[in-house]
C-alpha positions in Angstrom: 7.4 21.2 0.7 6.0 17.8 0.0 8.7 15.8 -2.9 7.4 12.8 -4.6 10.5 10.3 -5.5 9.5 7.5 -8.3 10.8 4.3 -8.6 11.0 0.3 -8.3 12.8 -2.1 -5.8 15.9 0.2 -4.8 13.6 2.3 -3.2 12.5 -0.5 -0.9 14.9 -0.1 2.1 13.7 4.0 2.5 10.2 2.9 2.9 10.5 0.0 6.1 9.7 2.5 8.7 6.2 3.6 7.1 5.7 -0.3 6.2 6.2 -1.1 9.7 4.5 1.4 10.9 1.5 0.3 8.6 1.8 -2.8 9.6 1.0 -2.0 13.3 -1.7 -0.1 12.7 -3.4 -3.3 10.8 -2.6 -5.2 14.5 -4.7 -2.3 16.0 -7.3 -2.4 13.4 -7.7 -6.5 13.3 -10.1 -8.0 16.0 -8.6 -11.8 15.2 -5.9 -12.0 13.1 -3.1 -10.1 15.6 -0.7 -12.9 15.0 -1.0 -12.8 11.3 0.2 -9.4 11.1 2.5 -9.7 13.6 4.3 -12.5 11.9 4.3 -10.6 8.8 8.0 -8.6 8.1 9.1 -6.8 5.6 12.1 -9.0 4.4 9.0 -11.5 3.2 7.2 -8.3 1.2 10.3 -7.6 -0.8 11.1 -11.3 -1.7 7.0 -11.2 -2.8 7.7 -8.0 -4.6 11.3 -9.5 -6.3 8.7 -12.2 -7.9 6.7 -9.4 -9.7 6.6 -8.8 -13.2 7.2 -5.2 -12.7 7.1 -3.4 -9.7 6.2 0.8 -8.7 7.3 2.9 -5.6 6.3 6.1 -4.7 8.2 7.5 -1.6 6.8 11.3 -0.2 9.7 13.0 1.3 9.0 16.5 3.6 11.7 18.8 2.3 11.4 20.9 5.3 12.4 18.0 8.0 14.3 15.7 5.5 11.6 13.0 6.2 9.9 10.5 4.4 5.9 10.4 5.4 4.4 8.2 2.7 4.5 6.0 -0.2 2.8 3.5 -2.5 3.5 -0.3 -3.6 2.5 -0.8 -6.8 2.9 -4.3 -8.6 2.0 -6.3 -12.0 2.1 -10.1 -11.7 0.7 -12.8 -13.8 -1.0 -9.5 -16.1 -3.1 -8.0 -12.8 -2.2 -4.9 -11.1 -2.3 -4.3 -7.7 -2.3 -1.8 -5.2 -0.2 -3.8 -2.6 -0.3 -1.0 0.0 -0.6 3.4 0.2 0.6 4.9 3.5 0.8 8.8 4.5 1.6 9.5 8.5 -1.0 10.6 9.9 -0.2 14.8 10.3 0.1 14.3 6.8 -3.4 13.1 5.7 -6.2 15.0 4.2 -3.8 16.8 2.1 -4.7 15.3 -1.1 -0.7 13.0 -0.7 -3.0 9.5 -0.8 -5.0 10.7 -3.6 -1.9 11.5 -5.7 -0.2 8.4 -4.8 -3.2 6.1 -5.8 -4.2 8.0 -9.3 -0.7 7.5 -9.7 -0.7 3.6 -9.3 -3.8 3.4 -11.7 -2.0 5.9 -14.1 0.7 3.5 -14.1 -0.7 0.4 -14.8 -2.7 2.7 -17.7 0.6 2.6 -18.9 1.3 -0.6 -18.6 -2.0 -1.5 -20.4 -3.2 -3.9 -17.1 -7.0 -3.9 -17.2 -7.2 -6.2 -14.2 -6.6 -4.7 -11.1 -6.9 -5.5 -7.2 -6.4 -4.7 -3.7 -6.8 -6.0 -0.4 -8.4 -3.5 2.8 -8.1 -5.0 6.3 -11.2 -5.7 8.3 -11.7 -2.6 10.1 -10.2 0.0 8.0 -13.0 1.3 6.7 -11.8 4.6 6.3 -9.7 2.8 3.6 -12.3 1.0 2.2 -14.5 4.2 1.6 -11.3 5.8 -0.1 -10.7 3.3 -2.4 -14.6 2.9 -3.4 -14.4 6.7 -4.5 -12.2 5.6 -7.4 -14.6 3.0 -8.4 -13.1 -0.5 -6.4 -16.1 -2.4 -5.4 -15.9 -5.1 -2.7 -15.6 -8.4 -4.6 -16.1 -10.7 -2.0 -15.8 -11.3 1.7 -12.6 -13.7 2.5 -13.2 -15.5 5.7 -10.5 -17.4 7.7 -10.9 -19.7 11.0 -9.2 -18.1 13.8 -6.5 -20.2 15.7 -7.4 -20.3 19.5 
């Protein structure tokens, strides 16, 4: 049985593992910017996250094995929401767990009355990018950065 745990920063240090492993999977997915996401560690996330307005967590917990397997980063700075990041392990996708976590992010910041909203897709993770679409995010623009040879 699939539990969803609600919450804000104390929930940060149950939800390293999936960031990490998120994390790697953005290495895999990058064609340029390995280092980038290599250098990137979660100690640097939360001290972005403690400089939020307000900040959402969503951790999915499998009952049956006492494991988390997802969760969702949710923050409100400077009056614009964003969806910082939504992970669910891979046996546990196409079970509707992303969905729920995202409508709950935009529910959220419904309830915080933020109109402006954002999020970031790695190059290559289109997958992502298609999921994302289906609740109405359009590409803004394409961010382009020299790569360091």
């Amino acid at each position: 049985m699939v539990k969803y745990i609600y919450g804000k920063i104390e929930l940060l240090s149950q939800i390293k593992p999936l960031w990490e492993e998120l994390n790697r999977q953005h290495i895999e997915k990058t064609n340029y910017f390995e280092n980038y996401f290599e250098s990137l560690v979660f100690e640097k996330r939360v001290d972005f996250l403690n400089h939020c307005s307000d900040v959402r967590i969503v951790l999915v917990k499998d009952d049956s094995f006492d494991t988390s397997i997802g969760y969702s980063i949710s923050s409100i700075k400077e009056e614009i929401g964003s969806v910082d990041s939504v992970y669910v392990e891979e046996n546990y996708r196409r079970r509707g767990i992303g969905k729920t976590l995202f409508q709950d992010s935009m529910a959220w910041m419904d309830h915080k009355n933020i109109i402006r909203r954002k999020l970031d897709v790695v190059k290559g993770n289109d997958e992502s990018l298609l999921f994302y679409e289906h609740f109405g995010f359009k590409v803004k623009y394409y961010g382009l950065e020299r790569v360091q040879k």
